[in-house]
DRENPA-3360 file (N, C-alpha, C; in nm, 2 decimals, always signed):
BEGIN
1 = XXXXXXXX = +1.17/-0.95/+0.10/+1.13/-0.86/-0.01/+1.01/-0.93/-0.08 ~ +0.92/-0.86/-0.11/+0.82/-0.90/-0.22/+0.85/-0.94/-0.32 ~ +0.77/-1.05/-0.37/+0.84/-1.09/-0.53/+0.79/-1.01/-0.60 ~ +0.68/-0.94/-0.58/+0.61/-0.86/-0.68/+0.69/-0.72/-0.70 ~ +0.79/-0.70/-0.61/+0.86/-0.56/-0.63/+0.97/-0.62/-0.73 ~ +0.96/-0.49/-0.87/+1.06/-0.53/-0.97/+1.16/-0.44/-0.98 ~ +1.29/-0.43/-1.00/+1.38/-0.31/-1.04/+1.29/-0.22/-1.13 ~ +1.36/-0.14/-1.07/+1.29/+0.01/-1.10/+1.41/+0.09/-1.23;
9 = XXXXXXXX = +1.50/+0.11/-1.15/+1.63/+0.19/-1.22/+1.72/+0.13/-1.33 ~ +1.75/+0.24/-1.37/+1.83/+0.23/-1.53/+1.73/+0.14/-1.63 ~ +1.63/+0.18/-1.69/+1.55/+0.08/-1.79/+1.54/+0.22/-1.86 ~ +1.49/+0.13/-1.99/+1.42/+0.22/-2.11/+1.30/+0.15/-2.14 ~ +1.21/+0.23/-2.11/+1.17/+0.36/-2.08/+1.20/+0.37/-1.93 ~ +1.19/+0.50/-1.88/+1.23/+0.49/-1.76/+1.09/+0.46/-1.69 ~ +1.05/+0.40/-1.52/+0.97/+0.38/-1.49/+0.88/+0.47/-1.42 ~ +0.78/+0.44/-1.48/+0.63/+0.55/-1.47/+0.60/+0.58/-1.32;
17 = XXXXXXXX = +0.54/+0.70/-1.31/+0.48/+0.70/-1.18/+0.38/+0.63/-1.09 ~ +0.32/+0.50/-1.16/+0.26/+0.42/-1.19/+0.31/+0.31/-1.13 ~ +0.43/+0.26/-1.20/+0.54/+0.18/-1.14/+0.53/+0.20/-1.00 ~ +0.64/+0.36/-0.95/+0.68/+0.35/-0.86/+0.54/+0.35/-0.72 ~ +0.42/+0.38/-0.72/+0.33/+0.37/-0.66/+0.28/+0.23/-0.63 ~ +0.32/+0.13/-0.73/+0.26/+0.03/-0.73/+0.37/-0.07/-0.62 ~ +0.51/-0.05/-0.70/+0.58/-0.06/-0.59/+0.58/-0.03/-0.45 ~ +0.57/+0.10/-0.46/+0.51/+0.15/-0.30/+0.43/+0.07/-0.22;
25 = XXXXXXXX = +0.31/+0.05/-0.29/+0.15/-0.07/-0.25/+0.25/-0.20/-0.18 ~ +0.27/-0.23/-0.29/+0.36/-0.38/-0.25/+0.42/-0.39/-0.09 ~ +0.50/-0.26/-0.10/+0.62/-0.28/+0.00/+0.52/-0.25/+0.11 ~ +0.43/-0.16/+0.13/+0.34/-0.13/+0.25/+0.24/-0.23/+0.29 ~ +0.19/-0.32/+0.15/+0.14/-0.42/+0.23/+0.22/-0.58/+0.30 ~ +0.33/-0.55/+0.24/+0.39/-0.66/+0.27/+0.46/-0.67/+0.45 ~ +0.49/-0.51/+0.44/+0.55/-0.46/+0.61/+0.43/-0.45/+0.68 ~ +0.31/-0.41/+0.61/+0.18/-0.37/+0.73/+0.12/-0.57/+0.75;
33 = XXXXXXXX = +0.12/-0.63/+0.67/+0.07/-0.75/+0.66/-0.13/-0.76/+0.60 ~ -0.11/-0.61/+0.58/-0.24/-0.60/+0.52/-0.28/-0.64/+0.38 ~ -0.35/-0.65/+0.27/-0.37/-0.69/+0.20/-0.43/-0.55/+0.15 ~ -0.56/-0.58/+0.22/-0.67/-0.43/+0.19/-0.68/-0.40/+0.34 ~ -0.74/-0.26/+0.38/-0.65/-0.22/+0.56/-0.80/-0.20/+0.57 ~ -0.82/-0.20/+0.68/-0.99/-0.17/+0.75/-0.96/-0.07/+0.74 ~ -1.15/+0.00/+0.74/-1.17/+0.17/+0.76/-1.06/+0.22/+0.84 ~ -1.04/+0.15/+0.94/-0.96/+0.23/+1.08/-0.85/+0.24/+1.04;
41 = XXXXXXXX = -0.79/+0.20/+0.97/-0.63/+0.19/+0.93/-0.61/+0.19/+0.77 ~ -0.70/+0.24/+0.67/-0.69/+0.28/+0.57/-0.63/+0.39/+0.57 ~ -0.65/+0.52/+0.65/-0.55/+0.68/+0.60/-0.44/+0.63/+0.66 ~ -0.40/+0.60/+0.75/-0.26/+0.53/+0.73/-0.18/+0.47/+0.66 ~ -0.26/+0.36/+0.59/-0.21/+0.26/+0.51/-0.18/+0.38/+0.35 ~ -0.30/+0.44/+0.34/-0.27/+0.56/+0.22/-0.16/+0.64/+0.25 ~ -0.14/+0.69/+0.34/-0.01/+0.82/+0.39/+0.10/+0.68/+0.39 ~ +0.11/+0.60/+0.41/+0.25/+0.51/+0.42/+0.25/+0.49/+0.30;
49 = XXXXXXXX = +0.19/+0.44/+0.17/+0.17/+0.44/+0.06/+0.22/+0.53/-0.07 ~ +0.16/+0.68/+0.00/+0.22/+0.80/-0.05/+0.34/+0.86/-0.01 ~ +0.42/+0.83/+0.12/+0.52/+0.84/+0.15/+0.63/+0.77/+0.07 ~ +0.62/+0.67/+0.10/+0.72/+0.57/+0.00/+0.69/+0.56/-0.14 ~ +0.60/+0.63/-0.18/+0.62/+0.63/-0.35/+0.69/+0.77/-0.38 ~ +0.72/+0.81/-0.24/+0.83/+0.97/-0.28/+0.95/+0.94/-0.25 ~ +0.94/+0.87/-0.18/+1.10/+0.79/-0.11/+1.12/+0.77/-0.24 ~ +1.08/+0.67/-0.30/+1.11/+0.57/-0.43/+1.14/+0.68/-0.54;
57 = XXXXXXXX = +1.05/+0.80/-0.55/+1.09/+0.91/-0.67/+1.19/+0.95/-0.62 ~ +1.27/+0.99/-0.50/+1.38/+1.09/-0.48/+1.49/+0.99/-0.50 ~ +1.50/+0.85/-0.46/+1.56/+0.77/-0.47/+1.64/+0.72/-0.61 ~ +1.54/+0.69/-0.72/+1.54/+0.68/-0.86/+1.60/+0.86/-0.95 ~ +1.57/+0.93/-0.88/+1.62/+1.06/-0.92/+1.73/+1.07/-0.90 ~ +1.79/+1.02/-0.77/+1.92/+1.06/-0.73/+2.03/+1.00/-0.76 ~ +2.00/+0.84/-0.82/+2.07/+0.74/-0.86/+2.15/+0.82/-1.01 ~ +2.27/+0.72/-1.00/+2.38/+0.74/-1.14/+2.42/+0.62/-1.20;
65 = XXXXXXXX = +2.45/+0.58/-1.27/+2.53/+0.46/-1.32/+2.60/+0.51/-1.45 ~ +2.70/+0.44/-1.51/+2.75/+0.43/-1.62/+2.73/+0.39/-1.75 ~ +2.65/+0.23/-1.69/+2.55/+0.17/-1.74/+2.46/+0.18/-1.87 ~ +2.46/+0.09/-1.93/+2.34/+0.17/-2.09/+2.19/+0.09/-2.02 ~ +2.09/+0.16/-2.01/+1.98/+0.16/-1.99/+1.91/-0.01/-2.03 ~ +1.89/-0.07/-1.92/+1.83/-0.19/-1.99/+1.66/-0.17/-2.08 ~ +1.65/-0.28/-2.17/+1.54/-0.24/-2.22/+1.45/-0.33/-2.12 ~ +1.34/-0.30/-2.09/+1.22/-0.32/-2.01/+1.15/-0.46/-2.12;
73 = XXXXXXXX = +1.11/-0.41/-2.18/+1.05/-0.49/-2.27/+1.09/-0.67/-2.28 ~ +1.24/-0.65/-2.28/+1.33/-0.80/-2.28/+1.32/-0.84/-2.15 ~ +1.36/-0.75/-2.10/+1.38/-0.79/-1.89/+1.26/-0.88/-1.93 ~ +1.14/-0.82/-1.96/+0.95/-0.87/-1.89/+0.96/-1.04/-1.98 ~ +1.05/-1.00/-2.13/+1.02/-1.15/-2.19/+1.11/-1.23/-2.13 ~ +1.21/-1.24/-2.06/+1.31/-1.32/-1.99/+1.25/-1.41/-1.85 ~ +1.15/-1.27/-1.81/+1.07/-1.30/-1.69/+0.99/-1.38/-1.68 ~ +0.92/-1.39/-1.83/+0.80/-1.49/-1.87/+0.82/-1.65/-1.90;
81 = XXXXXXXX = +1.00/-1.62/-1.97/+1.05/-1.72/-2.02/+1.10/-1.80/-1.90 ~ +1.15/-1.76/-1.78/+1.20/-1.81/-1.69/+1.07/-1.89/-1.58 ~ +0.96/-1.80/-1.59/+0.82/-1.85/-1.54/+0.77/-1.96/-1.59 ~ +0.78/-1.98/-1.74/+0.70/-2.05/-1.78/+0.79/-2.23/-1.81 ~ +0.95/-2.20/-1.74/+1.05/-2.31/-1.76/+1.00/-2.37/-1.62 ~ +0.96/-2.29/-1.51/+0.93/-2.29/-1.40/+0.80/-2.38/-1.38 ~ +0.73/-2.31/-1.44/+0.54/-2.35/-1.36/+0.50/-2.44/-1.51 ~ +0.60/-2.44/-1.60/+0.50/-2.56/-1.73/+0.39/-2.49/-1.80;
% end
């Protein structure tokens, strides 16, 4: 899995459409091995891109938990604080 793909579900705010497309990018370049795709394999790489950022909306729609909504905001400062114990 990519490091760059982050949980998506149960947060406050909930995550943007924005999110979930960017996620999408991630996961398509990481399975295609592309970075940026040649002319020839750009509408591809776009239709695999837009596919899985629907996957990802029906997916997040369809989920439940019981769970109280994490806040986003703390996740990202924990993330930074753990990075920065990490890299100095």
């Amino acid at each position: 899995m990519c490091r760059n793909i982050k949980p998506l579900f149960n947060y406050d705010p909930p995550a943007t459409e924005a999110d979930m497309r960017d996620a999408a990018l991630q996961f398509v370049r990481k399975v295609s091995g592309f970075r940026s795709p040649s002319l020839a394999n750009e509408a591809a790489f776009d239709a695999a891109v837009e596919e899985v950022t629907r996957a990802v909306e029906t997916l997040l729609g369809s989920l439940q938990t019981s769970a109280p909504p994490r806040d986003r905001e703390l996740a990202a400062a924990r993330a930074k604080a753990r990075s920065k114990e990490r890299f100095g």
